[in-house]
C-alpha positions as CSV (number, residue, x, y, z in Angstrom):
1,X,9.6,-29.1,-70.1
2,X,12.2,-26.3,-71.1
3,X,9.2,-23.6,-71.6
4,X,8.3,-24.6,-67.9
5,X,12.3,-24.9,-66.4
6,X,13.3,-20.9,-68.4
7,X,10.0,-20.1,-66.8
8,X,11.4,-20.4,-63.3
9,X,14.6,-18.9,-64.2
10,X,13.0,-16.1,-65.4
11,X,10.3,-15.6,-62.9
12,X,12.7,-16.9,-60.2
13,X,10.5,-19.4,-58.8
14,X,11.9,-22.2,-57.2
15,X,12.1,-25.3,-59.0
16,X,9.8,-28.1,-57.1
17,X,11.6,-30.9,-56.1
18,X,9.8,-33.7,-54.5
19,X,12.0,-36.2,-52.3
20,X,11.4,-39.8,-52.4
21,X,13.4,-40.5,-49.2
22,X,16.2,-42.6,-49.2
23,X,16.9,-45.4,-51.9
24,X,20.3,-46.7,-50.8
25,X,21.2,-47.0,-46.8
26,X,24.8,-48.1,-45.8
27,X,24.9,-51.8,-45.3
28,X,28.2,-53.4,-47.2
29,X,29.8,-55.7,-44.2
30,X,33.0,-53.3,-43.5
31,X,31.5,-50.3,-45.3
32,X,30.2,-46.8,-44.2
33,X,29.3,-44.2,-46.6
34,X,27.2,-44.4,-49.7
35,X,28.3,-41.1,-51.2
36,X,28.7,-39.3,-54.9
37,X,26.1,-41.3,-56.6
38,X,25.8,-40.8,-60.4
39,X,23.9,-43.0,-63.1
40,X,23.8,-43.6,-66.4
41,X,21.1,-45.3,-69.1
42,X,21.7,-48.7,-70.4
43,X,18.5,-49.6,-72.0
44,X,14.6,-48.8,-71.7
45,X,14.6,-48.1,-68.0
46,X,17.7,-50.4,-67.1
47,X,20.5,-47.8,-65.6
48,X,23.8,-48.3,-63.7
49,X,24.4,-46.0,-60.5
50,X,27.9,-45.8,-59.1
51,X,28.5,-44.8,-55.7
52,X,31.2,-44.3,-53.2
53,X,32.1,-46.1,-49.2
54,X,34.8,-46.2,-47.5
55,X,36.2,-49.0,-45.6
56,X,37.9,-49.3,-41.6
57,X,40.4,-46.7,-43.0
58,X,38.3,-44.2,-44.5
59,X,39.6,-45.2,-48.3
60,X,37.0,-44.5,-50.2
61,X,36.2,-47.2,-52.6
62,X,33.0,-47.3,-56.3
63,X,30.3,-49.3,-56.0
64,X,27.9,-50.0,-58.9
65,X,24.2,-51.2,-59.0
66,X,21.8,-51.9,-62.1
67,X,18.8,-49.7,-61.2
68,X,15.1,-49.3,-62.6
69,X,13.7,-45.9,-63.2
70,X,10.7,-45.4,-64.0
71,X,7.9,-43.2,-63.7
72,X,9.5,-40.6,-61.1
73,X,10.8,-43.9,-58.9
74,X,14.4,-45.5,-58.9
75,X,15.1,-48.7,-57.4
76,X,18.0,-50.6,-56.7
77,X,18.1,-54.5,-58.2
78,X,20.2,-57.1,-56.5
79,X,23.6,-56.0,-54.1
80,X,26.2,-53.7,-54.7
81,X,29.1,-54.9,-56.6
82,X,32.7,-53.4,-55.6
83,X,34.1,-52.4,-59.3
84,X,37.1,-50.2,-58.1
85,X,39.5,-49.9,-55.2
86,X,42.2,-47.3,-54.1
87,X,45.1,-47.7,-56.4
88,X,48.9,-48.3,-55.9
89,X,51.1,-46.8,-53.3
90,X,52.2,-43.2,-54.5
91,X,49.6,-43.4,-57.3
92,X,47.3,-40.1,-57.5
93,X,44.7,-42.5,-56.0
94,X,45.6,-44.3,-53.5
95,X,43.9,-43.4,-50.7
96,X,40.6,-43.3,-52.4
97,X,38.4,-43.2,-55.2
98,X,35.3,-40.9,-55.2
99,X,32.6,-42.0,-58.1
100,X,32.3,-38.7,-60.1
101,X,29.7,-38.8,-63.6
102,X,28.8,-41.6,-65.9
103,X,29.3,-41.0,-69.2
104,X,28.7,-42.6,-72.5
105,X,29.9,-41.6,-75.7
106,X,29.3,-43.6,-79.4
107,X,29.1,-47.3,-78.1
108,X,31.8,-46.8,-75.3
109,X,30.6,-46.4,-71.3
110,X,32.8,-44.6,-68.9
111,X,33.1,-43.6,-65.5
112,X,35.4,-40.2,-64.4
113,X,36.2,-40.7,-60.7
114,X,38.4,-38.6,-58.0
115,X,41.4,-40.2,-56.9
116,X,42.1,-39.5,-53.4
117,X,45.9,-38.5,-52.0
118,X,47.0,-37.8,-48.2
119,X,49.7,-35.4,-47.8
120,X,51.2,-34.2,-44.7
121,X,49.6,-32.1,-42.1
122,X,45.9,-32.7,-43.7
123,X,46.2,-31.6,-46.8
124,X,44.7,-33.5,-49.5
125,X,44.7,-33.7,-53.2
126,X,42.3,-34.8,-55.6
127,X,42.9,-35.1,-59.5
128,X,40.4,-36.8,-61.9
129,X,41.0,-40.1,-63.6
130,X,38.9,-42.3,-66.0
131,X,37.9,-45.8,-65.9
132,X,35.7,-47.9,-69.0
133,X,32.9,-49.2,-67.8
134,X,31.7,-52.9,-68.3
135,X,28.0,-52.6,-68.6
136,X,27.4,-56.3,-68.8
137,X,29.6,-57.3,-65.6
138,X,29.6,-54.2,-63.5
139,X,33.0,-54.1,-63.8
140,X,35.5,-50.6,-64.7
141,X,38.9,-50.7,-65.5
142,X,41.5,-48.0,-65.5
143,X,42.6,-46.5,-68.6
144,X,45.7,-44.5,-67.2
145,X,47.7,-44.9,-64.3
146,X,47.5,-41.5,-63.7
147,X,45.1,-38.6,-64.2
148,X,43.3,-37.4,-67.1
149,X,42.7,-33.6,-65.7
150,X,45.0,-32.7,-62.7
151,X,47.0,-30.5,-60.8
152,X,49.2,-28.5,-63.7
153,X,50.1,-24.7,-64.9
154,X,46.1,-24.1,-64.7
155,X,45.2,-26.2,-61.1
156,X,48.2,-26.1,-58.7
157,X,46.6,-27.9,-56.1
158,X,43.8,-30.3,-57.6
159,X,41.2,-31.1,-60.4
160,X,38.2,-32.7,-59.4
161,X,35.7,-33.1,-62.4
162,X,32.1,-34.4,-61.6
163,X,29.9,-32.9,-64.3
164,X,30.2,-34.0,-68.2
165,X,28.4,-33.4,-71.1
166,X,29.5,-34.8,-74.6
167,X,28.2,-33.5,-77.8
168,X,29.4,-35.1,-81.4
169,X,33.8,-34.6,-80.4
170,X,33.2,-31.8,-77.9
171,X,33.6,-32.8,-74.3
172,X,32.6,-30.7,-71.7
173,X,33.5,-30.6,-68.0
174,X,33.0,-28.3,-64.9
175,X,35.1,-29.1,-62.2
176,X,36.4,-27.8,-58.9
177,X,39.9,-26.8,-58.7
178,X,41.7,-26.0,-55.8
179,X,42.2,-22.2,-55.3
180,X,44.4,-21.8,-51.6
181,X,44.9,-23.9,-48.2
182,X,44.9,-21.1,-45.8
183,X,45.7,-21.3,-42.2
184,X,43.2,-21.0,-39.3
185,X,43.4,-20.8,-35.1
186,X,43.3,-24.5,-35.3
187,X,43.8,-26.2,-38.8
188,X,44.1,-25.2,-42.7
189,X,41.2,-24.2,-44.5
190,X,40.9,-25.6,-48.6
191,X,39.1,-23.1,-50.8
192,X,37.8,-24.4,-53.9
193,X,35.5,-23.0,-57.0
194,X,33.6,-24.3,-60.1
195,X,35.9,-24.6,-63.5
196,X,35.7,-25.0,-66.9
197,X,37.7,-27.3,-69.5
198,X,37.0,-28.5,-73.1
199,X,38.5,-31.7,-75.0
200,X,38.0,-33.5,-78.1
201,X,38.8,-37.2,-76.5
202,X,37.7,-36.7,-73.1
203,X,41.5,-37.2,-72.1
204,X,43.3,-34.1,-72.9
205,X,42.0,-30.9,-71.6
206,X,41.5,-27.1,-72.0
207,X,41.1,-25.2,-69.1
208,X,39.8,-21.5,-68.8
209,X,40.7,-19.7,-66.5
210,X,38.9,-18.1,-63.7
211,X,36.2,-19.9,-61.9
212,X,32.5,-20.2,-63.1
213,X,30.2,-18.9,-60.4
214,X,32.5,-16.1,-57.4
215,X,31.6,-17.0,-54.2
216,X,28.6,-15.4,-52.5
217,X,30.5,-13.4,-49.4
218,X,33.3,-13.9,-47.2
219,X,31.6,-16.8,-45.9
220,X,31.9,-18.9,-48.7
221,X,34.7,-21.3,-49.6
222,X,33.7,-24.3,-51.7
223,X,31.5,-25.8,-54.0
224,X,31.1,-29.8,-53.8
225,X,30.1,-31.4,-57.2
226,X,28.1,-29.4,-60.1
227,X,25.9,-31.2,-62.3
228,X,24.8,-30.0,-65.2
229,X,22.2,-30.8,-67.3
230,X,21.5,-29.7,-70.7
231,X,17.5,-28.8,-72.0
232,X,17.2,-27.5,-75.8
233,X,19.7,-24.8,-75.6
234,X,19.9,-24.1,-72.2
235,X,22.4,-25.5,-69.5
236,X,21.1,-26.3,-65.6
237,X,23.4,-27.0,-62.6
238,X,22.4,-27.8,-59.6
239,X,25.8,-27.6,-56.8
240,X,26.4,-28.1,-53.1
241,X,28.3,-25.0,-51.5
242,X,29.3,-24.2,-48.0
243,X,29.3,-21.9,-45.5
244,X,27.3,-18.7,-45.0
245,X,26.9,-16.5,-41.9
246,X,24.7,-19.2,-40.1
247,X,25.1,-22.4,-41.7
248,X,28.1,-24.3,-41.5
249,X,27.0,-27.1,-43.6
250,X,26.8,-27.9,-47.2
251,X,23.3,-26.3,-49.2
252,X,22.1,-27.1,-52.6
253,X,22.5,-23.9,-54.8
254,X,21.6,-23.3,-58.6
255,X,22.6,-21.7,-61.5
256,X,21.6,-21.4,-65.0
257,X,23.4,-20.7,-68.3
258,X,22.6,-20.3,-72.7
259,X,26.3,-21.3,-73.2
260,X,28.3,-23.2,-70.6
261,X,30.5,-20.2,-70.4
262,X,28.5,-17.6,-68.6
263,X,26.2,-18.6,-65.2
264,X,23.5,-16.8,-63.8
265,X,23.4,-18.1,-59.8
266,X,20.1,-17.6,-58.0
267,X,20.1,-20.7,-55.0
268,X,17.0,-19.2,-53.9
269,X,15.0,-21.2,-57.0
270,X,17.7,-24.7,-56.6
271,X,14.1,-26.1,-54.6
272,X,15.6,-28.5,-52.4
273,X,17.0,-27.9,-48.6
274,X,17.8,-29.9,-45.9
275,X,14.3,-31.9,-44.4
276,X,13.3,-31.2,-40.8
277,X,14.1,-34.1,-39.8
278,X,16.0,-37.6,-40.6
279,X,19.2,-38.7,-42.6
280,X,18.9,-35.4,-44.6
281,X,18.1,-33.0,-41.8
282,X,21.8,-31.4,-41.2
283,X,22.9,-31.2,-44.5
284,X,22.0,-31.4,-48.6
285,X,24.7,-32.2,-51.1
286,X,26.6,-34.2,-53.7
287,X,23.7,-33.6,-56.5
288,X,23.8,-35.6,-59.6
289,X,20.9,-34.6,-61.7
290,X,19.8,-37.0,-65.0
291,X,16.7,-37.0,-67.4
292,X,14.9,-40.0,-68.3
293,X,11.4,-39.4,-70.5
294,X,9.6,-37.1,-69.0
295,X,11.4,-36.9,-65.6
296,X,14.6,-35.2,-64.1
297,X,15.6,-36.9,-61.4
298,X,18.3,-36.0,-58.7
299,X,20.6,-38.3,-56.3
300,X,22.0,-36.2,-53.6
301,X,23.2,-37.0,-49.9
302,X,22.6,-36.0,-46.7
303,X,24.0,-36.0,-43.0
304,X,27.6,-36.4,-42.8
305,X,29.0,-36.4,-46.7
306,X,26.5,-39.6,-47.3
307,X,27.1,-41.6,-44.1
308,X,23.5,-42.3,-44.2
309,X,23.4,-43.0,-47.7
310,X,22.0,-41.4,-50.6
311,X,18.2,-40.2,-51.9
312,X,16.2,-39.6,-54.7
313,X,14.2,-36.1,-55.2
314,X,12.2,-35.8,-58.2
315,X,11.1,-32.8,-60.0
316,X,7.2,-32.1,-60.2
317,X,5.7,-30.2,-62.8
């Protein structure tokens, strides 16, 4: 599999992602959305995805599912059970929670998520907090009160970490952190990159400075949620980004890395764009990317930040 994945790096040939069409659509009674999913593996081909909707007032609240994957297909078993809500008043979360990246490390499940804050005049901030994860009830509780990685010296506005990877005590994250708000004919405009940070609990973090991957042109001014996977010695992400000279919309993009430190972008080999038509025709983003035997899967969303839900793309060989 890594022979064949450096060969399209090298080569630059787009990776071949096949979609599998949708396998979550909206349908909790006062819920929209089924955004940000992310899974992790329990046992054989038992997983747990987590996902995000938002109620009547657009607070964002985690779902999670037990899911079967297996042989290139993923399928949802039984409802979606709520397992965290928006937190306290004046807490970093509550106006939301945004599912981030499952992680497990020795015997212990967790789930980073994005707690959601409304300020004034539209701005927003959104710091990273943890949660442990139940596996038996499908239920997460908070650890802290407040964030784990968030706005500080390094991130003045926010610190939004989707994509982990744990090896032995080293924990690994690239986030987005907020870079400027800057003011437009009719409202402000957030500008946000790809970061780094290193721990040794998965709690207390090193940042590096500088962001990961520049933006492309003048166009560009965010990347929504890397993930990263990790293949022998070599490190894939896969990353929404918005907008270019013609599109307005979120696109999937790629990059490819021997360290973690240093990426290499090239989103003409990602292999995945919006479909000609349906829930995933406007727009592609919101990738989390996961191995299981001798697949790598990808949940991603589509139209409207996941209002249609999310769907499953599988890479062929």
């Amino acid at each position: 599999m890594n022979n064949r994945m450096i060969q399209n790096v090298k080569d630059s040939i787009p990776f071949s992602w096949k979609k599998k069409d949708l396998i979550y659509a909206p349908r909790i009674p006062g819920f929209t959305h089924g955004s940000h999913p992310c899974a992790i593996h329990i046992k054989d081909d038992l997983f747990i995805i987590a996902f995000t909707a938002r109620d009547e007032n657009q607070r964002s609240h985690i779902f999670l599912n037990y899911a079967e994957v297996i042989n290139g297909e993923v399928k949802l078993i039984d409802d979606p059970k709520l397992a965290l809500k928006y937190g306290e008043p004046g807490f970093f979360d509550c106006d939301g929670v945004i599912s981030a990246c499952l992680v497990k490390h020795d015997s212990s499940y967790y789930l980073y998520y994005v707690g959601w804050q409304n300020l004034p005049n539209s701005f927003w901030i959104c710091d990273t907090g943890r949660t442990i994860l139940d596996v038996e009830n499908l239920k997460l509780t908070r650890e802290f009160n407040g964030p784990v990685l968030g706005r500080d010296k390094d991130n003045p506005l926010f610190a939004a970490a989707t994509a982990f990877l744990v090896e032995n005590d080293l924990w690994r994250t690239w986030y987005n952190s907020g870079l400027a708000w800057v003011k437009t004919e009719d409202q402000w405009k957030h500008f946000y990159g790809i970061h780094y940070a290193e721990s040794s609990n998965g709690i207390d973090w090193k940042c590096s400075p500088g962001m990961c991957i520049p933006f492309k042109d003048k166009y560009e001014y965010a990347f929504g949620r890397p993930s990263v996977i990790k293949i022998d010695n070599n490190f894939y992400m896969w990353f929404a980004h918005r907008e270019s000279v013609n599109v307005k919309t979120y696109r999937m993009g790629f990059a490819f890395s021997t360290d973690g430190y240093t990426w290499q972008r090239n989103d003409d080999i990602s292999g995945i764009d919006i479909s000609n038509e349906g829930w995933d025709s406007q727009m592609i983003c919101y990738p989390s990317v996961f191995k299981h035997k001798n697949n790598i899967y990808m949940l991603y969303n589509g139209n409207n930040y996941g209002e249609t839900g999310f769907g499953l793309a599988v890479m062929e060989n």
